[in-house]
KEDREN-83287 format. One record per residue: residue in three letters; x, z negated, y of N, C-alpha, C, CB in turn. Coordinates in steps of 0.001 Angstrom, whole numbers, plus 524288, in hexadecimal, padded with zeros to 5 digits. Glycine has a CB too. Layout:
<sites>
SITE  type    n.x    n.z    n.y   ca.x   ca.z   ca.y    c.x    c.z    c.y   cb.x   cb.z   cb.y
SITE   ALA      X      Z      Y      X      Z      Y      X      Z      Y      X      Z      Y
...
</sites>
This chain:
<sites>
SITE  type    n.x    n.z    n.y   ca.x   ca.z   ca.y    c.x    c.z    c.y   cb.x   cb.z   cb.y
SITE   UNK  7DF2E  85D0F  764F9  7DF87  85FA5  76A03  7E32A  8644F  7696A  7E17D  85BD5  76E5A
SITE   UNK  7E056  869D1  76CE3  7E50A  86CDE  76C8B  7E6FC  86E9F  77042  7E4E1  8705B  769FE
SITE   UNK  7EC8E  87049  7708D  7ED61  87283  773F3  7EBF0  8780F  7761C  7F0B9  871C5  7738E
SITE   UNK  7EAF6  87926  77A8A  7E94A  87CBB  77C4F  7ED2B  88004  782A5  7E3BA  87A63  77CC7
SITE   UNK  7ECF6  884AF  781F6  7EFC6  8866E  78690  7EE80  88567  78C67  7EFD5  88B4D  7861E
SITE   UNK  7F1E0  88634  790E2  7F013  8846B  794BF  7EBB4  8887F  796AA  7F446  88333  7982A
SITE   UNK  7EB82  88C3D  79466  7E7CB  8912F  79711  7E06C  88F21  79438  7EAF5  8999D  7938C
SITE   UNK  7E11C  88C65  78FD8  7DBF7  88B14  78DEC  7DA15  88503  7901D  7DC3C  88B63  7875D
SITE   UNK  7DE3C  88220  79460  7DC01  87E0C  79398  7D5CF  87EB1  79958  7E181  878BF  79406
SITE   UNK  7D2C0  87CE2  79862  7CDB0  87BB6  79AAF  7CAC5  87FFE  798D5  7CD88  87B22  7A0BB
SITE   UNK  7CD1E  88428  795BB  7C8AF  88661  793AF  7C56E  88564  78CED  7CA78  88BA6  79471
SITE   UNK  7C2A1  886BF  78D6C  7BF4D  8848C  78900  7BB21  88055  7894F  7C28C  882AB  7859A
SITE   UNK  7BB67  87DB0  785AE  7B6C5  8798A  7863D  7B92D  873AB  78741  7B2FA  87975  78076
SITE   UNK  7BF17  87404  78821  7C17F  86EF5  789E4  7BF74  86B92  78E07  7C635  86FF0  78B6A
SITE   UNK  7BC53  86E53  791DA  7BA1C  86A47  7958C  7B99D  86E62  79AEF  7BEA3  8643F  79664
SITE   UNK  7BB3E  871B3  79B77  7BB89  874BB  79F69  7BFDA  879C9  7A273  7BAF8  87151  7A1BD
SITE   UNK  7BF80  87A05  7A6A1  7C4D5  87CA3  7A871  7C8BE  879DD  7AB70  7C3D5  880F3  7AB95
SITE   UNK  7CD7F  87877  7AA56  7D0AC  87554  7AD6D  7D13D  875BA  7B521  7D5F5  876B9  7AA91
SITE   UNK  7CC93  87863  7B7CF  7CBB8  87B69  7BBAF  7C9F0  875DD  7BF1D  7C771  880B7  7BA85
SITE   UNK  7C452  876C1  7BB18  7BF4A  872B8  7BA9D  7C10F  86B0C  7BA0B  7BBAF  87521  7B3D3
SITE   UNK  7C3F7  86ACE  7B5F1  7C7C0  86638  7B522  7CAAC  8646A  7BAEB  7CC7F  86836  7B090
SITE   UNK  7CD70  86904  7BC5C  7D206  8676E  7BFFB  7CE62  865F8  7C598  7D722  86D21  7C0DC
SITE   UNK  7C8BA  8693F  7C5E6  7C486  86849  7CAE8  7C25D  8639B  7CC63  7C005  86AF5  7CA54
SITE   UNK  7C130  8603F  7C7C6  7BD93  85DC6  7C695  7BF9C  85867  7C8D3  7BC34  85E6C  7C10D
SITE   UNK  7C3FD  855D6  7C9A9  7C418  8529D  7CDFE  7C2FB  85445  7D39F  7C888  850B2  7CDEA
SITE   UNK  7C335  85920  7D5E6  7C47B  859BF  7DA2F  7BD78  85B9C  7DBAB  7CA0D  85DDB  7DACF
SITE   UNK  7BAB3  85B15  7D96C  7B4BC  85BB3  7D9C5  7B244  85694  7DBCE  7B23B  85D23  7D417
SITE   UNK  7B328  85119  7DAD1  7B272  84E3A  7DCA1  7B270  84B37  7E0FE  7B31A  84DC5  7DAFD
SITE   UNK  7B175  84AE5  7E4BA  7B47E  847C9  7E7C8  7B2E1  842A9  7E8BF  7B534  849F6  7EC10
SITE   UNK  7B767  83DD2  7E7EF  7B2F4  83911  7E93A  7B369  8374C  7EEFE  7B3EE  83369  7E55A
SITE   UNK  7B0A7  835D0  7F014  7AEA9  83217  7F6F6  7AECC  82D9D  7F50B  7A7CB  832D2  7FA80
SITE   UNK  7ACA9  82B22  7F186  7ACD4  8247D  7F118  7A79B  8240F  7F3EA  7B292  820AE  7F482
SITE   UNK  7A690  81F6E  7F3FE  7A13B  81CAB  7F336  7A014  81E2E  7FADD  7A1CD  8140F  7F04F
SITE   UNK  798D2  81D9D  7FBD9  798C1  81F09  800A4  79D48  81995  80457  79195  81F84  80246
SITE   UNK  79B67  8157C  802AD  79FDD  81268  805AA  7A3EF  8124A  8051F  79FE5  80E8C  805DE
SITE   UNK  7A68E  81726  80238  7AD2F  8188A  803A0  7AD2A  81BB0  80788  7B0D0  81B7E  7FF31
SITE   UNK  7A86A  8210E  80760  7AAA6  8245C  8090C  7A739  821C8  80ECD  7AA4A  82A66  8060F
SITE   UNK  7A500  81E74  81148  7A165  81C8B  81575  7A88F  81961  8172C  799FE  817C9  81329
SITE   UNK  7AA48  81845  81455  7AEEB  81453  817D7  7B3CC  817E7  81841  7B107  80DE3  81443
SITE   UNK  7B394  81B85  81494  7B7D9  81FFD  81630  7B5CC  8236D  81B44  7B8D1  82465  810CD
SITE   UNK  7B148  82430  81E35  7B02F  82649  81F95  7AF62  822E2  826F7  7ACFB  82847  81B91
SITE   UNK  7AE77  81DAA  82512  7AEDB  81A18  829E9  7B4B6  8190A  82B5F  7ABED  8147F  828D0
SITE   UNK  7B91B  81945  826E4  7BF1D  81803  8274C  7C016  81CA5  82B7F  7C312  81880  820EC
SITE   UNK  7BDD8  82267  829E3  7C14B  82756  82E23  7BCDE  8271F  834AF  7C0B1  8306F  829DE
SITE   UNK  7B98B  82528  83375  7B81D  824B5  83925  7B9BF  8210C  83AA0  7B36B  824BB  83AB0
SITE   UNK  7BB28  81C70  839E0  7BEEF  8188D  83BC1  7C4DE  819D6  83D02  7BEF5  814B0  837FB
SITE   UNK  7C549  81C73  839F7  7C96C  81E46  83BAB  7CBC8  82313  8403A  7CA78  81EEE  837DA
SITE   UNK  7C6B7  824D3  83FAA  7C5AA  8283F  8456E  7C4FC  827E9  84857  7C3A9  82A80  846BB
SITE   UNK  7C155  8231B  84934  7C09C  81EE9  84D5D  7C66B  81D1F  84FC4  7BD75  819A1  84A99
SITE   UNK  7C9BA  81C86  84C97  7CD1C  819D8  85063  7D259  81E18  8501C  7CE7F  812E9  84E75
SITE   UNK  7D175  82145  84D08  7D564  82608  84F89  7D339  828A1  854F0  7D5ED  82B50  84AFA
SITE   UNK  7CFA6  828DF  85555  7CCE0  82B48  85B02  7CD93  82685  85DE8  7C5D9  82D6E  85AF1
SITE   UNK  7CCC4  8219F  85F11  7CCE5  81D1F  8617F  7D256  81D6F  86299  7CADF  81872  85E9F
SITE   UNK  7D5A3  81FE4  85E3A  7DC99  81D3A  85EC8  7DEEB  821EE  86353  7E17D  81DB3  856D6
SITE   UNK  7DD0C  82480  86119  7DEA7  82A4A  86387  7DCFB  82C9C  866FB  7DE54  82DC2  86109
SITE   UNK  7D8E0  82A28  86BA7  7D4FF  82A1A  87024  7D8C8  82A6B  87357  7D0FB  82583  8711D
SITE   UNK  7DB83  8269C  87367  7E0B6  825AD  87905  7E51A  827EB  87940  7E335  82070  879BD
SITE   UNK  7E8EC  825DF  8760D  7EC7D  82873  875C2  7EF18  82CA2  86FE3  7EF2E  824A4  8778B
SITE   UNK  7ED3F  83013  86EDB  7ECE6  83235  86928  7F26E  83476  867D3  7E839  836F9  86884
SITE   UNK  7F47F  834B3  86DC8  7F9A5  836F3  86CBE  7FFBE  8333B  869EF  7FACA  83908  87292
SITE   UNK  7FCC3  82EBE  86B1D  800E6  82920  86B88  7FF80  826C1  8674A  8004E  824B0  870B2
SITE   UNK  7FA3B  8267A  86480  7F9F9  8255A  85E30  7FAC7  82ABB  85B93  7F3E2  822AA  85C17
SITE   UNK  7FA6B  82DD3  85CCD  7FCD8  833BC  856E2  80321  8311F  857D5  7FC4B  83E67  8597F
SITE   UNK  8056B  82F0C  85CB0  80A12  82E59  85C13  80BF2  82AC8  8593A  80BBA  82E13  85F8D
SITE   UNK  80A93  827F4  85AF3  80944  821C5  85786  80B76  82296  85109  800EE  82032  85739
SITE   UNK  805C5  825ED  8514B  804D6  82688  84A91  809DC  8294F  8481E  7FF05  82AC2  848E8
SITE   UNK  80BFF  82ED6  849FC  80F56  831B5  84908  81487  82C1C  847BD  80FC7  83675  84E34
SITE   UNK  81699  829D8  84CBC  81B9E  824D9  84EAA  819C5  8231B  84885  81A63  81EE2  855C3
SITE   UNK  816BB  82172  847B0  814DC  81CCA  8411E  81688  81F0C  83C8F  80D84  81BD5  83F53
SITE   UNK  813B7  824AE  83E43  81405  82678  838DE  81A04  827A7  8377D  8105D  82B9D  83819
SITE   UNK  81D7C  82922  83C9A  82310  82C65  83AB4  8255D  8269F  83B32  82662  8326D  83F48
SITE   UNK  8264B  82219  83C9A  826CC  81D81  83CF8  82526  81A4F  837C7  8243E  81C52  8415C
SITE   UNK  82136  81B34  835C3  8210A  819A8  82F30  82536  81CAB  82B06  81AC5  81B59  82CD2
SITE   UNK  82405  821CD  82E1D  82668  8254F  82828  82B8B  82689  8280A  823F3  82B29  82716
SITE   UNK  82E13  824DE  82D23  8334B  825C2  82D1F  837BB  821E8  82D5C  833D6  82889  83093
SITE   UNK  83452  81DC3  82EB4  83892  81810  82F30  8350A  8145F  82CDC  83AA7  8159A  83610
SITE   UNK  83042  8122F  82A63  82FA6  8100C  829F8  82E8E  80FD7  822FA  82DAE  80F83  82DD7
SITE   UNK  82C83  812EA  820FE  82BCC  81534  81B63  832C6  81557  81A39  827E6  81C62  81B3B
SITE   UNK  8370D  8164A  81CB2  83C1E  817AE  818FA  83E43  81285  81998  84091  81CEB  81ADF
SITE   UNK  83C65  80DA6  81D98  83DAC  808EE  81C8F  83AA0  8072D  81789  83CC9  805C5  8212B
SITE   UNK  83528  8072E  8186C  83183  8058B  814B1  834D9  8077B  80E31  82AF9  808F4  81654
SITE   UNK  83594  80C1F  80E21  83839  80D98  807E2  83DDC  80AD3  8075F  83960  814FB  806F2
SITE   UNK  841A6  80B07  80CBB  8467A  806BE  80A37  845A2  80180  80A01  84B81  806AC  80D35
SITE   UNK  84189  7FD7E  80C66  84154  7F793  809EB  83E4F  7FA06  805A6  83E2B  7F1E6  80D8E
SITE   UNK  83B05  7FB79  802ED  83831  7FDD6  7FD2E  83D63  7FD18  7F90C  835DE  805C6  7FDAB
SITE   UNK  840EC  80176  7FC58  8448D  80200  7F71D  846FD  7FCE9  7F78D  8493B  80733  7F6DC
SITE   UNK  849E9  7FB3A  7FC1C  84C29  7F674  7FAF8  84AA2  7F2B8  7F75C  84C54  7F44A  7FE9D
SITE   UNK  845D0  7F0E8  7F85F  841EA  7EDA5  7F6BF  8428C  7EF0C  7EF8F  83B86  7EF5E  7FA36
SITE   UNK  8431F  7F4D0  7EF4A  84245  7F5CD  7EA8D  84833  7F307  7E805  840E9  7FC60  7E9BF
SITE   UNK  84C3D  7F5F0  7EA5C  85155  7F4B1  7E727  851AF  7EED3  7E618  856A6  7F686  7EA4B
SITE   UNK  850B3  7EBBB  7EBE8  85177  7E58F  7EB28  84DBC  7E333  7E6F0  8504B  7E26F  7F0B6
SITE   UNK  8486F  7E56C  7E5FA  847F7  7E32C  7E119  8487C  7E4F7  7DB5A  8442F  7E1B3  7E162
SITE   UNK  84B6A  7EAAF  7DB87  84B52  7EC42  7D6F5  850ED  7EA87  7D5DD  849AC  7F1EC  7D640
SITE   UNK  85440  7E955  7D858  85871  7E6A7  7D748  8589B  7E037  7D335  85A20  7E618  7DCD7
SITE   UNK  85350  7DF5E  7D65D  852D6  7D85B  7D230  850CC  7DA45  7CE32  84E4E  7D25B  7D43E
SITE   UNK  84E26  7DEEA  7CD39  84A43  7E092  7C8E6  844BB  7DF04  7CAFB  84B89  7DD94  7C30D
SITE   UNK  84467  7DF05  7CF76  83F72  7DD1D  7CF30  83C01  7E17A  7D308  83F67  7D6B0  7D128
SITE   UNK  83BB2  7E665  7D2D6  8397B  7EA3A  7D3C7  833E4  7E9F7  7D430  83AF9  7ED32  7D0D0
SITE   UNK  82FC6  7E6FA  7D25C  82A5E  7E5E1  7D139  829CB  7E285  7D6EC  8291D  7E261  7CAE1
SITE   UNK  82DE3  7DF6D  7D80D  82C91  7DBE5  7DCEF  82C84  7DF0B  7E234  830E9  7D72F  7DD81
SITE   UNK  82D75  7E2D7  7E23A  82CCF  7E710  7E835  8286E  7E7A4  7EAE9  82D9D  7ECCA  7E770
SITE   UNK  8236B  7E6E7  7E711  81E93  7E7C1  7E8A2  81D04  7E2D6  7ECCF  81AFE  7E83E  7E383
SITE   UNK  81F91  7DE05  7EAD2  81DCB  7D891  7ECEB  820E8  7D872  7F29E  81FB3  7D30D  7E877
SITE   UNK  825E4  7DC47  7F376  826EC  7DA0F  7F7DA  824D8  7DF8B  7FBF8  82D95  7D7D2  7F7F7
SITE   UNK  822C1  7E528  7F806  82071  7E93B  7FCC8  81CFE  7E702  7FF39  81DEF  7EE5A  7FB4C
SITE   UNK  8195B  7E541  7FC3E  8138E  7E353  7FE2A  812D0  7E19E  8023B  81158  7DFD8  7FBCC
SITE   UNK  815E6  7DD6D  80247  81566  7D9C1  807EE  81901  7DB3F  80BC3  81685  7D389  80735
SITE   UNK  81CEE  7DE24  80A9A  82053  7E06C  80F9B  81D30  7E400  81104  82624  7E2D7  80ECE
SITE   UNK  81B1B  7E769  80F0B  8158E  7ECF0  81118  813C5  7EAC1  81402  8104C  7EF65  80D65
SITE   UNK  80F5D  7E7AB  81391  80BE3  7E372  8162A  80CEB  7E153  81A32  80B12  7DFB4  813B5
SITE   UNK  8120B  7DE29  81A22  814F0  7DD1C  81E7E  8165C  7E1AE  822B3  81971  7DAF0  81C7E
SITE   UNK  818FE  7E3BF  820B4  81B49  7E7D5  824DF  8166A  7EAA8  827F8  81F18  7ECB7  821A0
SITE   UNK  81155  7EC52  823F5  80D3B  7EE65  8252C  80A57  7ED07  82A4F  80AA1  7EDB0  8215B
SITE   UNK  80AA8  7E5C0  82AEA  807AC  7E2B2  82DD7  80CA1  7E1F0  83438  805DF  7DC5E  82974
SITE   UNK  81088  7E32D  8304B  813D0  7E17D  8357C  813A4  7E70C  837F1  81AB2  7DEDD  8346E
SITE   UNK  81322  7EB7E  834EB  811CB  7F0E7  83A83  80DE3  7F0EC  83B12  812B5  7F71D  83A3D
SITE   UNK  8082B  7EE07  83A06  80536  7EF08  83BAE  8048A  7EB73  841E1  80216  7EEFA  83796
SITE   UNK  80691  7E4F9  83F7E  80637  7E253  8443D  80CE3  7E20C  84880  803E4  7DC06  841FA
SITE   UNK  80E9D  7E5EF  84760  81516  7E73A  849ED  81416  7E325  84DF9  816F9  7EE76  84CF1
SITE   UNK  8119E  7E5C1  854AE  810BF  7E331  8573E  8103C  7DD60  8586B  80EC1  7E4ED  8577F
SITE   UNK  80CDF  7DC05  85685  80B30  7D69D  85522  80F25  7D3B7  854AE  80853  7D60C  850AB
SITE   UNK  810B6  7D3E7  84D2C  813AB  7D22F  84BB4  81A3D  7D13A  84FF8  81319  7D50D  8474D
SITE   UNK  81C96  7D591  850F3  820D4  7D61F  852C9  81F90  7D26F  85A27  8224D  7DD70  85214
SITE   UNK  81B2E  7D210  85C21  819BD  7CE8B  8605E  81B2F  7D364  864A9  81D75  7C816  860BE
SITE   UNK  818B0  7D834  86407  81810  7DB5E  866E3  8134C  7DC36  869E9  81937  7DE76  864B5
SITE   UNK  80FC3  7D7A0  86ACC  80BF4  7D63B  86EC4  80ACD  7D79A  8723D  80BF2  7D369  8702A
SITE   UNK  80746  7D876  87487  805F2  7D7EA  87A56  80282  7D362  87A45  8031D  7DD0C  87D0E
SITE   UNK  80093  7D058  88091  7FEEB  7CD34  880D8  7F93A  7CFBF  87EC8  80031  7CACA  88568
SITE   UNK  7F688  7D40E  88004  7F227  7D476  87FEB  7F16D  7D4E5  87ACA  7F05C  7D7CB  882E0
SITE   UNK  7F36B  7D440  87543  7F23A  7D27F  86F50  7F039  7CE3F  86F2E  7F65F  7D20A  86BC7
SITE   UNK  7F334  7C910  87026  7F2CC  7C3A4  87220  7ED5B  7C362  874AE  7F780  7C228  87640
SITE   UNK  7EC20  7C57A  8788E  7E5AB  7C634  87C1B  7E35D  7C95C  8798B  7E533  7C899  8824E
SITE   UNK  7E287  7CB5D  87513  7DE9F  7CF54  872E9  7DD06  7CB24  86DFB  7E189  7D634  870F6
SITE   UNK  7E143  7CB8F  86AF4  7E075  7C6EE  8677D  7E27A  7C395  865D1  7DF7D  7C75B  864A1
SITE   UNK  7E3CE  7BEEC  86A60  7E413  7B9F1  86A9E  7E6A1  7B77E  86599  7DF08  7B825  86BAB
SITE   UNK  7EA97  7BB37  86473  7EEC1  7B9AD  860B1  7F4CB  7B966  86418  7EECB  7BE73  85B81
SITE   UNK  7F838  7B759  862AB  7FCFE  7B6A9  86479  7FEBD  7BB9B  86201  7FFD6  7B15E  86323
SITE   UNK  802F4  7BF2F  864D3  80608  7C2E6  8624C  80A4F  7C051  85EBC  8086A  7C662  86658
SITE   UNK  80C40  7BCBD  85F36  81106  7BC7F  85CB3  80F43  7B974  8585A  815AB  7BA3F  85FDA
SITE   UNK  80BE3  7B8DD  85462  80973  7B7C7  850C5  80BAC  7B893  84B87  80596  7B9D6  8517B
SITE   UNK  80A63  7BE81  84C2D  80AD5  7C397  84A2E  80F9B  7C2E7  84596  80C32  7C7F8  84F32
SITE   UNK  81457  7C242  847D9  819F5  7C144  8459A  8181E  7BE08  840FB  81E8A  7BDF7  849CF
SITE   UNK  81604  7B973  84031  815D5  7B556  83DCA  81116  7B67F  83A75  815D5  7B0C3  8412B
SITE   UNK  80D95  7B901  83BEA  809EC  7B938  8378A  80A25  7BE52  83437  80480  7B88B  839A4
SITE   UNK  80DEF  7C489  83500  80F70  7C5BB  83315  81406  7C544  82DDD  80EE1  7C6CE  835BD
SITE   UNK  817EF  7C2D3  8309E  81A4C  7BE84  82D03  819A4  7BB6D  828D8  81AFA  7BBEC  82EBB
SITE   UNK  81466  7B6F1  82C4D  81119  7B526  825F4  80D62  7B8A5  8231F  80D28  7B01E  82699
SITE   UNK  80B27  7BD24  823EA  8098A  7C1E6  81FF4  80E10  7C30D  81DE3  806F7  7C725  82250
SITE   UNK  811BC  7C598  820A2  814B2  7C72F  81B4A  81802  7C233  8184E  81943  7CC1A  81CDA
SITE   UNK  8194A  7BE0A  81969  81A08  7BB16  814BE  81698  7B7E3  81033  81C89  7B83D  8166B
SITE   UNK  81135  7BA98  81319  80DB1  7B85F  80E96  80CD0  7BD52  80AE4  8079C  7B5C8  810EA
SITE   UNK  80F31  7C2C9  80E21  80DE5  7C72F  80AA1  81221  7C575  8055C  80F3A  7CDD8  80DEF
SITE   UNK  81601  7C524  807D4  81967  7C3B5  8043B  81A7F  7C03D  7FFFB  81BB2  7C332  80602
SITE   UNK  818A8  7BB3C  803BE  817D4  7B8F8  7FF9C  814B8  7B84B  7FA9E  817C3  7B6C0  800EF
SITE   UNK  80F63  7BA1B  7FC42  8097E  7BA8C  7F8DD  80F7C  7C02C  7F5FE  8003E  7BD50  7FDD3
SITE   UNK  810BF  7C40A  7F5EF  812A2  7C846  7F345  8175A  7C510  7EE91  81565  7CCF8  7F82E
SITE   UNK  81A2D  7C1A0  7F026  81D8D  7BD8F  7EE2C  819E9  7BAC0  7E91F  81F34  7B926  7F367
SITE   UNK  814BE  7B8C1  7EC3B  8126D  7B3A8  7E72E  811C2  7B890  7E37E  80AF9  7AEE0  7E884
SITE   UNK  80F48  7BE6F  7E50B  80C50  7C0D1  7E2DC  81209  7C26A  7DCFF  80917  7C5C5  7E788
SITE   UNK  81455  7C4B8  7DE68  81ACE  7C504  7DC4A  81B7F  7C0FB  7D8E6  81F89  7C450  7E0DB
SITE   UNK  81B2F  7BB84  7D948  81C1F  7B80D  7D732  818C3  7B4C4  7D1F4  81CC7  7B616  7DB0A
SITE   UNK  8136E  7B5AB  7D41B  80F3B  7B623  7D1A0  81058  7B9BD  7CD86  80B34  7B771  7D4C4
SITE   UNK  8107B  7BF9D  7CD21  81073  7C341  7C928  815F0  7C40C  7C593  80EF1  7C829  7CBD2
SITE   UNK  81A05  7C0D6  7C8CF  81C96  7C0D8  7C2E0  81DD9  7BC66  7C2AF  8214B  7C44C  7C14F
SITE   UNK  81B13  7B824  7C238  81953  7B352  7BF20  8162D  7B5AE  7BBBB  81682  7AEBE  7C214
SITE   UNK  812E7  7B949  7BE41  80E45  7B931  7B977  8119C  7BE5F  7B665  80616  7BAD9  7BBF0
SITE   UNK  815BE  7C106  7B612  81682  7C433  7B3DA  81B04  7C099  7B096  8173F  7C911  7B6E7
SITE   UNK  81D15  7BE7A  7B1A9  82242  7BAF4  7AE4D  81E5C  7B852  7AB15  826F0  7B5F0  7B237
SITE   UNK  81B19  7B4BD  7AD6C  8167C  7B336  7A8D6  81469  7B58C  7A499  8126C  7B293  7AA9B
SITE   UNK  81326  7BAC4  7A546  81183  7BCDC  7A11B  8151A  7BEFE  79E36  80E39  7BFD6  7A1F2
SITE   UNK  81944  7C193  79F73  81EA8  7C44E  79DB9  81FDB  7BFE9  799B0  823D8  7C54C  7A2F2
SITE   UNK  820C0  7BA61  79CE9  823C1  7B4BD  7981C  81FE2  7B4BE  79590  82567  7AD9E  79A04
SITE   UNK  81B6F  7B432  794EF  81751  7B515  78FC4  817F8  7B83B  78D0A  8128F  7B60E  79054
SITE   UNK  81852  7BEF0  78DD2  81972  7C048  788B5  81F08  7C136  7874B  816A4  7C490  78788
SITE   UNK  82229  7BEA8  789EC  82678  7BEAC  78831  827E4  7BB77  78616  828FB  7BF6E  78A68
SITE   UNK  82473  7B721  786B6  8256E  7B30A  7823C  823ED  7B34C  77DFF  8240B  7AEF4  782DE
SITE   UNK  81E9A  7B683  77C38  81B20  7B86F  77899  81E02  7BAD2  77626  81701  7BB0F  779ED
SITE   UNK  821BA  7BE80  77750  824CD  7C21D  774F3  829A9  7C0CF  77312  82565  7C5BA  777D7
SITE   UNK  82C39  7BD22  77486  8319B  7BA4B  7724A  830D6  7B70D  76D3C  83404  7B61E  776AF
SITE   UNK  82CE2  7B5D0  76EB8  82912  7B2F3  768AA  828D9  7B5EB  7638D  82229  7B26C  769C7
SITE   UNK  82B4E  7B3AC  75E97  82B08  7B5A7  75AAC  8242C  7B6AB  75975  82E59  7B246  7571D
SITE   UNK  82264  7B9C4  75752  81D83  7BD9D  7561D  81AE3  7B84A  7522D  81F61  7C512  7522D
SITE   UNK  81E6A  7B55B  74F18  81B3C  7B106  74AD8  819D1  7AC69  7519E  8217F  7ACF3  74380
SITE   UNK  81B34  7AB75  754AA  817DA  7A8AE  75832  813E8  7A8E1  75B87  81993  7A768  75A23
SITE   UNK  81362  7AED1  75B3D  80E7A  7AFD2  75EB3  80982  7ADCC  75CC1  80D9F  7B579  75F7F
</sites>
């Protein structure tokens, strides 16, 4: 192979002009199969459907809504979200055990996720007419949130426990393999 200057490269019989090279992804475009682009295409009218449905009555009081969420996520709720992260981080990088962070995000996400989604509910912020719509008790809510997230947790715990059994298992195998003088293998 030789080297060559930057002013000769794509010319010649190397393959082309580096013009042509640099085009040639951007010529393509993919859609995906007709039943991607048939369900990408039913997802934004559904979704139009109920932005026009949402926004029929009062449009001024959901843009508000939306705005309250969004500066309400990004300003108090994301700079909590990053200090339990770091906490989370130091308390286990302190035991050495830095790999275990993943087992306890998972199910706190999840949790927290379900508890703003069902706030209301959960917290027994009811009206009677929930109870008469669907013939569930409000104050439920508390208790079966609760047992989701300690089964998140826990299923995240066996899962934790499970993989380094099976990682100490294999680790003491070849570490036993390897302490072994070479005439016993």
């Amino acid at each position: 192979m030789t080297r060559r200057s930057w002013r000769s490269v794509g010319s010649g019989s190397s393959g082309g002009s580096v013009r042509a090279v640099l085009r040639r992804p951007y010529r393509r475009v993919v859609v995906g199969s007709p039943l991607q682009l048939l369900l990408f295409v039913c997802s934004f009218a559904l979704a139009g459907y109920a932005g026009v449905r949402l926004l029929a009555d009062d449009w001024f009081g959901v843009a508000l809504w939306f705005v309250g969420v969004a500066l309400l996520h990004d300003l108090v709720l994301l700079p909590l979200y990053a200090l339990a992260d770091r906490g989370l981080l130091r308390g286990f990088g302190a035991v050495g055990r830095r790999a275990w962070v993943s087992y306890v995000r998972v199910p706190a996400a999840f949790s927290v996720l379900l508890l703003l989604m069902w706030f209301p509910l959960i917290s027994g912020r009811v009206e009677g007419r929930y109870e008469a719509v669907a013939g569930l008790p409000g104050d439920e809510f508390l208790a079966r949130w609760l047992l989701i997230t300690a089964v998140l947790f826990g299923g995240s715990a066996a899962l934790l426990v499970w993989r380094a059994g099976w990682a100490g298992r294999s680790t003491g195998l070849r570490s036993a393999t390897n302490e072994r003088p070479p005439d016993v293998h």
